[in-house]
C-alpha positions as CSV (number, residue, x, y, z in Angstrom):
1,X,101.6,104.5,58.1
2,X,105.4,104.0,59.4
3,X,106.4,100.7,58.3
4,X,109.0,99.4,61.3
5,X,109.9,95.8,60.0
6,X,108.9,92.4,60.2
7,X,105.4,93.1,58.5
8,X,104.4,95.8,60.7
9,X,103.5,99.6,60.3
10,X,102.4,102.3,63.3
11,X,99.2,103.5,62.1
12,X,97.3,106.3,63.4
13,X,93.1,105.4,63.4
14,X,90.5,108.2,64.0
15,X,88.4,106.6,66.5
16,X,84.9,106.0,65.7
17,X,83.1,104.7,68.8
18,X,80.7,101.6,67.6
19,X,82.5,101.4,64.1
20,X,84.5,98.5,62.9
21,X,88.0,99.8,63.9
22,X,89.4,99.6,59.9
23,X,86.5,101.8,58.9
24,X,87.1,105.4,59.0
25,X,83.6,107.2,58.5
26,X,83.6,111.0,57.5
27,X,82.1,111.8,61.6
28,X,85.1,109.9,62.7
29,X,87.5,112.4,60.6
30,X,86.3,114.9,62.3
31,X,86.2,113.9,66.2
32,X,90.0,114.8,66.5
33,X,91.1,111.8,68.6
34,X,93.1,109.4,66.9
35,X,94.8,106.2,68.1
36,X,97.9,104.8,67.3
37,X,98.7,101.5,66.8
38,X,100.9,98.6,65.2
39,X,99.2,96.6,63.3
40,X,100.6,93.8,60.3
41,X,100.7,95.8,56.9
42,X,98.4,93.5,55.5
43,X,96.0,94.4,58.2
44,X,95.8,97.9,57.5
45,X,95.7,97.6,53.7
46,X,93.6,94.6,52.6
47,X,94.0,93.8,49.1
48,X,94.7,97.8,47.9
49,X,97.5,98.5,46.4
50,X,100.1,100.2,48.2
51,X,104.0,101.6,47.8
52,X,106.5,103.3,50.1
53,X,106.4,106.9,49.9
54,X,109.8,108.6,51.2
55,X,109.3,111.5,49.0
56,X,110.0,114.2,51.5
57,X,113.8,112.6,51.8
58,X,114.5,115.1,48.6
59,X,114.4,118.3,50.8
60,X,114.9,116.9,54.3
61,X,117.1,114.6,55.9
62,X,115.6,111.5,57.9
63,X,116.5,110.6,61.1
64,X,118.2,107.2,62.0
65,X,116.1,104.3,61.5
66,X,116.4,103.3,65.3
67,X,115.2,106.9,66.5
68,X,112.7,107.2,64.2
69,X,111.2,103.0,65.6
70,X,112.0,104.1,69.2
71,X,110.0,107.7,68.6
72,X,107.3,106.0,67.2
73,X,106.8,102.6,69.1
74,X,106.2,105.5,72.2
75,X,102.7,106.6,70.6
76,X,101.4,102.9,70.6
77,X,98.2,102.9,72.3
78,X,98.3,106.7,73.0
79,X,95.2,108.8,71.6
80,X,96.5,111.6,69.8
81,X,94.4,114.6,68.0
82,X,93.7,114.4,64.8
83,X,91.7,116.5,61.8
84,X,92.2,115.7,58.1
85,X,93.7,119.5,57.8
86,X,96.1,120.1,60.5
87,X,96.9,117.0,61.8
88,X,96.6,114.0,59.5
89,X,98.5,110.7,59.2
90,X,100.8,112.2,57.1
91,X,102.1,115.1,59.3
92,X,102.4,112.6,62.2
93,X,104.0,110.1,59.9
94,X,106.5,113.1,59.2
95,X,107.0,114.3,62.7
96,X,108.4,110.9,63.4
97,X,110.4,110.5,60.4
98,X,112.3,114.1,60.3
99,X,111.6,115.8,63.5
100,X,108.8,118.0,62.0
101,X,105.5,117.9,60.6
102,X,104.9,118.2,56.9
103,X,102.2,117.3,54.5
104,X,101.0,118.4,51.2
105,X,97.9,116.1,51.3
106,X,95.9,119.6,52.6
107,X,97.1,121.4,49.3
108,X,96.3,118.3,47.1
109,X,92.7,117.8,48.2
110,X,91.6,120.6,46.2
111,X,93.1,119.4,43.0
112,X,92.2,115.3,44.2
């Protein structure tokens, strides 16, 4: 998720047709069509735990804050594809923040 102030993230959600629209079942993974949407943080995460992740900044340099909102405020309520190898949250998440897709979640879920 891309966390744009106030309380609120853009989130991409695989769809899963007659599925609560929090759940994410291992079909829906696997449908490639996602949506993307802005929902409150709290929304999205419940009661898990969670922490901002900029650990990419290391090796590449973001964009400005207000093209990286404007960029991704575009995708709300767009379907976009999706598959949990080559194009997860986390490489659209990425395209957003630096101009380019990265993720390292694909290497890591061999070692997970």
């Amino acid at each position: 998720s891309l966390g744009v102030g106030d309380g609120y993230v853009i989130n991409v959600t695989p769809v899963d047709e007659g599925a609560p629209s929090l759940s994410v079942s291992i079909q829906s993974i696997f449908t490639r069509k996602a949506k993307v949407k802005k929902q409150l943080l709290k929304e999205v995460v419940g009661n898990d735990e969670w922490k901002v992740n900029n650990k990419y900044d290391r090796s590449r340099t973001p964009l400005p804050v207000a093209e990286i909102i404007w960029r991704a405020e575009h995708y709300i309520d767009r379907e976009v594809s999706y598959d949990v190898l080559g194009k997860n949250c986390e490489h659209f998440v990425t395209m957003l923040r630096y101009g380019e897709e990265v993720s390292d979640q694909v290497s890591n879920m061999g070692s997970a």
